[in-house]
ZABA-214683 format. One record per atom (N, C-alpha, C): chain; x, z, y. Coordinates in Angstrom, 1 decimal. Layout:
<rec 'A',<X,Z,Y>>
...
END
This chain:
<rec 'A',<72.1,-47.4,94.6>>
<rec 'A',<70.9,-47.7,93.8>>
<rec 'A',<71.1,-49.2,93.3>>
<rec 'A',<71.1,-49.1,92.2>>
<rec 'A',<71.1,-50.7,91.4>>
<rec 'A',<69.9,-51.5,91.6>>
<rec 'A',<69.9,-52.6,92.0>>
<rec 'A',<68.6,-53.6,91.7>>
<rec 'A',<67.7,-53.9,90.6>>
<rec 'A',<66.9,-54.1,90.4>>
<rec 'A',<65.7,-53.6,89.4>>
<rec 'A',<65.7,-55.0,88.2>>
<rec 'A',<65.4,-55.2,87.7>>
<rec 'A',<65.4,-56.9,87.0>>
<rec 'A',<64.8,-57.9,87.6>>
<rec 'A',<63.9,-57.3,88.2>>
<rec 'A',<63.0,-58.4,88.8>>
<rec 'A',<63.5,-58.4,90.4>>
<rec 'A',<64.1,-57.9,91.1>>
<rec 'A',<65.3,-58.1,91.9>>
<rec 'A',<66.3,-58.9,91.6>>
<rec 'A',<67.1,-58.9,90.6>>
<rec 'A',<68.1,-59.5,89.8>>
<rec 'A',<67.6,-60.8,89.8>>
<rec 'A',<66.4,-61.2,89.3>>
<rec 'A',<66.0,-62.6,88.5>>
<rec 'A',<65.5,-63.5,89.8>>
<rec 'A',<64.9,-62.9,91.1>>
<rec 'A',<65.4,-63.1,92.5>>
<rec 'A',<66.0,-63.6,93.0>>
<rec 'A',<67.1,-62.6,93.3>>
<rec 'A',<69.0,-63.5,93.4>>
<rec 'A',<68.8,-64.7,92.7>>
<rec 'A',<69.1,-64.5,91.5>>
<rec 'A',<69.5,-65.3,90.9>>
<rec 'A',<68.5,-66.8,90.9>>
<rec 'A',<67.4,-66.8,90.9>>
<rec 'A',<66.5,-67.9,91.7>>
<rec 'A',<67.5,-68.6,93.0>>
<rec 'A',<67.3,-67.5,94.0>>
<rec 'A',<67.6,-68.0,95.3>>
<rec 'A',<69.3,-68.6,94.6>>
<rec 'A',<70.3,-67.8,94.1>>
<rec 'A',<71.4,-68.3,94.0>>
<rec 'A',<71.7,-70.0,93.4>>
<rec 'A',<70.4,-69.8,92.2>>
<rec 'A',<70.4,-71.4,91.6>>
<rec 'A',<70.0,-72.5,92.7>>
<rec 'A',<69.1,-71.9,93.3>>
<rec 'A',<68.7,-73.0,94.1>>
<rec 'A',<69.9,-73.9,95.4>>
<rec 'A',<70.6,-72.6,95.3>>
<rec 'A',<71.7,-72.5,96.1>>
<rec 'A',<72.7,-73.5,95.8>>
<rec 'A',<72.9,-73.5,94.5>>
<rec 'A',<74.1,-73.9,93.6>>
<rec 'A',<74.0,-75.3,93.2>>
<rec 'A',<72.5,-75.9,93.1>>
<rec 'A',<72.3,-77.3,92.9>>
<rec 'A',<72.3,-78.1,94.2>>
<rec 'A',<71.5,-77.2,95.9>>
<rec 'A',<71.3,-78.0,96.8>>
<rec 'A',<72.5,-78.6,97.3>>
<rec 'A',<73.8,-77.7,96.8>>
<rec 'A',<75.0,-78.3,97.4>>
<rec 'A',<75.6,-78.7,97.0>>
<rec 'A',<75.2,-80.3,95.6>>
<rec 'A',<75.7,-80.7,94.8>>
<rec 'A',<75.9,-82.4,95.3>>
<rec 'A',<74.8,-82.4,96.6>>
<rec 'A',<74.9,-83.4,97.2>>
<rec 'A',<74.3,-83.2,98.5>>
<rec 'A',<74.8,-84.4,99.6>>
<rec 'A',<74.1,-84.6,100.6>>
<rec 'A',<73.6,-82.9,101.4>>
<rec 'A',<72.2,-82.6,102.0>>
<rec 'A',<72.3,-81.4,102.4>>
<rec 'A',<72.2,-80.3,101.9>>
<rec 'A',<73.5,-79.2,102.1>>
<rec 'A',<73.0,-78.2,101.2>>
<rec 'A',<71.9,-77.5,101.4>>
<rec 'A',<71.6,-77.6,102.0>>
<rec 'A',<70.4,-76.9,102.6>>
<rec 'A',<68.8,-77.2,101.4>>
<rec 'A',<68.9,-78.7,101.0>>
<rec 'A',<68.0,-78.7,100.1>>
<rec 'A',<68.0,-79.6,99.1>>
<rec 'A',<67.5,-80.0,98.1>>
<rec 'A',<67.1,-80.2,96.4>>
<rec 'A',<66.8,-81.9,96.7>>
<rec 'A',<67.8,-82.5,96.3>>
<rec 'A',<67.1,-84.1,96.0>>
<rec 'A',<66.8,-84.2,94.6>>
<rec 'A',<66.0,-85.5,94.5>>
<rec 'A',<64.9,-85.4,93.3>>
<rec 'A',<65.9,-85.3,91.5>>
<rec 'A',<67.4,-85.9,92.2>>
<rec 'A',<68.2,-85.6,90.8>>
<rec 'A',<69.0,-84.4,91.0>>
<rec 'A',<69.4,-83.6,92.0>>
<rec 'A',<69.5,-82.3,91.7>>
<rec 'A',<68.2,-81.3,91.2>>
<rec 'A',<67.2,-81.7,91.3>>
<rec 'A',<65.9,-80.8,90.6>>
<rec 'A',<66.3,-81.4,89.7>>
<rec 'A',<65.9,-82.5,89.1>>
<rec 'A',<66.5,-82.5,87.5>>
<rec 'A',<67.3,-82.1,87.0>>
<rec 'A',<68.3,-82.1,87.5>>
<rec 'A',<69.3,-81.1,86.9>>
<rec 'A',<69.1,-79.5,86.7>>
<rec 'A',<68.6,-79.1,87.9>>
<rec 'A',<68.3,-77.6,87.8>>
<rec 'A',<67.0,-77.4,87.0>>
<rec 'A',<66.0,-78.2,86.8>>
<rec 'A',<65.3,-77.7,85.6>>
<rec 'A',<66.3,-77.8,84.6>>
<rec 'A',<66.5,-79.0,84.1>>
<rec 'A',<67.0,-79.9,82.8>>
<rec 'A',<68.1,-78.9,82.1>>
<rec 'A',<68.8,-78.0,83.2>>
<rec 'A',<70.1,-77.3,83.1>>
<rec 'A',<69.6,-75.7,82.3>>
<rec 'A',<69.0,-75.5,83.1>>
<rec 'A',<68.1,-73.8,83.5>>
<rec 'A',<67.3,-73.3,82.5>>
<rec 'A',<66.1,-74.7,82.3>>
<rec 'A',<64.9,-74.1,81.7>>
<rec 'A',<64.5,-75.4,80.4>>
<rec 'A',<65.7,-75.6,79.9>>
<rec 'A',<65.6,-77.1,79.2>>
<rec 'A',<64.6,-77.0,78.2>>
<rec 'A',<64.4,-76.2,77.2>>
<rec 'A',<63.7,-75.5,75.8>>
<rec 'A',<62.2,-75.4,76.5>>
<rec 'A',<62.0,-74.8,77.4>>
<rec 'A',<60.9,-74.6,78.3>>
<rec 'A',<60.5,-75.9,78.5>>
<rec 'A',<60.7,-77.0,79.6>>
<rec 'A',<60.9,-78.0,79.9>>
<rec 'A',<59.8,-78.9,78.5>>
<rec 'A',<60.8,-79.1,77.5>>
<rec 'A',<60.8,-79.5,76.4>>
<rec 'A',<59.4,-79.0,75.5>>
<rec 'A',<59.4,-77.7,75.4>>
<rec 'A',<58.5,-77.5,74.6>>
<rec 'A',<56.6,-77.5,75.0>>
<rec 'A',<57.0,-77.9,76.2>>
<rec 'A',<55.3,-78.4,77.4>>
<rec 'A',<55.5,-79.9,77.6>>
<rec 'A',<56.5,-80.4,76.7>>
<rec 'A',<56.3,-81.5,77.1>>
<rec 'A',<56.7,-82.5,78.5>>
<rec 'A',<57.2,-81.8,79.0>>
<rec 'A',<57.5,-81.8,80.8>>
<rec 'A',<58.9,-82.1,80.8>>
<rec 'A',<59.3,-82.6,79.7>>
<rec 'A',<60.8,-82.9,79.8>>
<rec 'A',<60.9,-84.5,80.7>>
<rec 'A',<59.9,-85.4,80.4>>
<rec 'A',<59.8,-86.7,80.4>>
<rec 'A',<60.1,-86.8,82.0>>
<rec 'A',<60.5,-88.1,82.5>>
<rec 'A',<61.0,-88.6,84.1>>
<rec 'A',<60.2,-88.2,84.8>>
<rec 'A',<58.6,-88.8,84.8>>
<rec 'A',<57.7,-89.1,85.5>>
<rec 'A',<57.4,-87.3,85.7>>
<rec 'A',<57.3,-86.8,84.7>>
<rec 'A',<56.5,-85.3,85.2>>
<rec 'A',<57.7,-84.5,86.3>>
<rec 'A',<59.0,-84.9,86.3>>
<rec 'A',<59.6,-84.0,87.2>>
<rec 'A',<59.3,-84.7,89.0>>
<rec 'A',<59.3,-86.5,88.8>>
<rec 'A',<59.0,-87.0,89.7>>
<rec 'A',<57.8,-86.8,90.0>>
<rec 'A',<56.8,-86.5,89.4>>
<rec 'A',<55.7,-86.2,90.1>>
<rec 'A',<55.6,-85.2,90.5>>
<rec 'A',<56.6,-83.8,89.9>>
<rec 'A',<56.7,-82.1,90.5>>
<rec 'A',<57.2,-82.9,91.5>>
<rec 'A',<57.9,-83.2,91.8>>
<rec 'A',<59.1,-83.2,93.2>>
<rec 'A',<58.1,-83.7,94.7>>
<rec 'A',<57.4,-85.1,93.6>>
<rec 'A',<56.4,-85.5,95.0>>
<rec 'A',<55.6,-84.9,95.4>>
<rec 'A',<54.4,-84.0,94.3>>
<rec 'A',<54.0,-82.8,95.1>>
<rec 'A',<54.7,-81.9,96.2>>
<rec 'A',<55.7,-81.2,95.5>>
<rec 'A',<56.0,-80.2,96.1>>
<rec 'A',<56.6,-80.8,97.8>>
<rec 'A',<57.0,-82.3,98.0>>
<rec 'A',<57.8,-82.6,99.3>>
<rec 'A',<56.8,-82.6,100.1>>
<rec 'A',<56.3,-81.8,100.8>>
<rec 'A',<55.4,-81.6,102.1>>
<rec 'A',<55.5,-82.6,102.8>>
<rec 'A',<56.8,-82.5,103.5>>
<rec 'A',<57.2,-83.3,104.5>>
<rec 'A',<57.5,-85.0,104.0>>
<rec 'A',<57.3,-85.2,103.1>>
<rec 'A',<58.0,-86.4,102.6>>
<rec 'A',<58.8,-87.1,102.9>>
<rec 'A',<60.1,-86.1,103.4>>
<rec 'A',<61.3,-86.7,103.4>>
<rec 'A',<62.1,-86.9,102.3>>
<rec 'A',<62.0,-86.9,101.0>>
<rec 'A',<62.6,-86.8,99.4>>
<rec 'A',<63.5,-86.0,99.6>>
<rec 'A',<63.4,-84.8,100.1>>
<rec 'A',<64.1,-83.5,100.0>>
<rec 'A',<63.3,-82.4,100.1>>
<rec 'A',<63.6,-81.3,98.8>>
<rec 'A',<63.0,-79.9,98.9>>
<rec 'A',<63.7,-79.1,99.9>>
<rec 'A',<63.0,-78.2,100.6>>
<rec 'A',<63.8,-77.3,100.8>>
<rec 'A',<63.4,-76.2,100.6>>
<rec 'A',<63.6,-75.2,100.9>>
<rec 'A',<63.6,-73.8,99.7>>
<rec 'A',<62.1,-73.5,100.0>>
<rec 'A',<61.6,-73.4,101.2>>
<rec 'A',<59.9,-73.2,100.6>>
<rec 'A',<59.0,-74.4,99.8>>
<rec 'A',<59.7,-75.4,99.8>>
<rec 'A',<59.1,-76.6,98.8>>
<rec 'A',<59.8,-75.9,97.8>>
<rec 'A',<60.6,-75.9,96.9>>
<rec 'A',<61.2,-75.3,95.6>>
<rec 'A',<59.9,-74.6,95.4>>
<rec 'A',<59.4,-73.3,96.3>>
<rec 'A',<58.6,-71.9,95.8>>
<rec 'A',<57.1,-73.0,95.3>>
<rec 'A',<57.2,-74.4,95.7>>
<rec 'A',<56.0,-74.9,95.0>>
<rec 'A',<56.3,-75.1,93.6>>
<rec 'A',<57.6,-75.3,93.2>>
<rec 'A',<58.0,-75.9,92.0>>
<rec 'A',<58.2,-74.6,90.9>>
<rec 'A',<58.3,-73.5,91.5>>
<rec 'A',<58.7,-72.2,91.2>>
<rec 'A',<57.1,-71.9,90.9>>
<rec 'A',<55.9,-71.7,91.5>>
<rec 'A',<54.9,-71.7,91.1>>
<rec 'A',<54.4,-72.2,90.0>>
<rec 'A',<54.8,-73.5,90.0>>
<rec 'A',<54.2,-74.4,88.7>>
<rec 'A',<54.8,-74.0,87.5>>
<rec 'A',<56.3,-73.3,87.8>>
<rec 'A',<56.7,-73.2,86.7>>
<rec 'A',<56.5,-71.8,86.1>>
<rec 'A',<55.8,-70.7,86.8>>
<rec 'A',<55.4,-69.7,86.5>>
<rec 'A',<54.3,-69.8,85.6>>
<rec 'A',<53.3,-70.9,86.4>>
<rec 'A',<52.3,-70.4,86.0>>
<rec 'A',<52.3,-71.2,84.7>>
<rec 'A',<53.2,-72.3,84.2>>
<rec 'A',<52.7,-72.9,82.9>>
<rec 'A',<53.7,-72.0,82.3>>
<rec 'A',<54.5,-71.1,82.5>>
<rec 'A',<55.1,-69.9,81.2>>
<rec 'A',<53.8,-69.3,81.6>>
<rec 'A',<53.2,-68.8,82.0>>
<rec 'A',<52.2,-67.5,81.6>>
<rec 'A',<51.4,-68.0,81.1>>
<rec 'A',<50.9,-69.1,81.0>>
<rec 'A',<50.2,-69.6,79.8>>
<rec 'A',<50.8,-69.8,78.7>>
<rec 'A',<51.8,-70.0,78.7>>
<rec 'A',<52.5,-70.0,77.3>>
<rec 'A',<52.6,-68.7,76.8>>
<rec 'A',<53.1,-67.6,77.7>>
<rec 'A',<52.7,-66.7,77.5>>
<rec 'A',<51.3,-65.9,76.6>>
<rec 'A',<50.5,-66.3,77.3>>
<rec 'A',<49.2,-66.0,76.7>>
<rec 'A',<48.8,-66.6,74.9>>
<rec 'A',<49.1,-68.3,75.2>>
<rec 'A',<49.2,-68.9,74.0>>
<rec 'A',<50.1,-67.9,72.9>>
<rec 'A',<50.9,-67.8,72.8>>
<rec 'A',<51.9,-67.0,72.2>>
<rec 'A',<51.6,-65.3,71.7>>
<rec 'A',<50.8,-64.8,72.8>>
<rec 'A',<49.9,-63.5,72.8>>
<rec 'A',<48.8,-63.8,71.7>>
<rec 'A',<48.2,-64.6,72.3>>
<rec 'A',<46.7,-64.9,70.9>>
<rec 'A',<47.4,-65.5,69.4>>
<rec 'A',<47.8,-66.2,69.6>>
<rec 'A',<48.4,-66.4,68.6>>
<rec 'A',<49.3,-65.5,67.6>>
<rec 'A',<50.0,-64.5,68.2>>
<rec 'A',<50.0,-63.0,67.2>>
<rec 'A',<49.4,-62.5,67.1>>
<rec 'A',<48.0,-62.1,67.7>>
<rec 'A',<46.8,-61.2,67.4>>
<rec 'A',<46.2,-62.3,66.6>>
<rec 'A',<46.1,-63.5,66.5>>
<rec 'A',<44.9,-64.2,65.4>>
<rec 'A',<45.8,-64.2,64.1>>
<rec 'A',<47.2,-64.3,64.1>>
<rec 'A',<48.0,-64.2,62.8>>
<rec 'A',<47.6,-62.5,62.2>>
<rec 'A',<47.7,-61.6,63.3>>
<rec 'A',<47.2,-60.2,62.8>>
<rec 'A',<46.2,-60.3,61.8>>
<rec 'A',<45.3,-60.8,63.1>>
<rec 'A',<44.2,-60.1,62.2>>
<rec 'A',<43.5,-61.6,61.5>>
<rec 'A',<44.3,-62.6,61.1>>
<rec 'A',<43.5,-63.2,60.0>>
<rec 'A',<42.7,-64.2,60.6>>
<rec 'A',<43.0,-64.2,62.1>>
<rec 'A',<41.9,-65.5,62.4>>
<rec 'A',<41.8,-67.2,62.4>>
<rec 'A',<43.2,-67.4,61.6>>
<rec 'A',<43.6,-68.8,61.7>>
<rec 'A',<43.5,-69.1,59.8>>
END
């Protein structure tokens, strides 16, 4: 049985996260310029088009998400960063949604 997409997109989460932690120091977790990179790399257009490209908004994701405040993610801090970044695509999403229905039907 093959894995479904949203299996796929999974892996592939867990693998990225994988692939930056051990680009320095512990692989085990995400220092504040490997999350830059793995947004900046990954989800750059995204990133960019919320405006969230800028220093301060990734340093501010990172400091949220460090529970512990040791200036390291580790994969359940990431699923904080993973969150945020869900939930401002499904707003974009939405935006994007209304926005074809008001071109439909005439409302702009």
């Amino acid at each position: 049985m093959t894995d479904t997409p949203v299996e796929e997109s999974l892996f592939h989460l867990i693998h990225c996260y994988h692939q930056y932690a051990a680009r320095e120091g512990d692989v085990e977790t995400l220092s504040l310029e490997e999350l830059k990179a793995l947004l900046m790399d990954n989800v750059p257009r995204f990133m960019e088009s919320l405006g969230r490209k800028e220093p301060y908004f990734i340093t501010e994701l990172f400091q949220a998400a460090d529970k512990d405040k040791d200036n390291q993610l580790c994969f359940e801090e990431f699923l904080y960063i993973l969150g945020q970044l869900l939930r401002d695509y499904h707003l974009q999403y939405h935006r994007q949604l209304c926005a074809h229905y008001c071109t439909q039907h005439n409302l702009y």
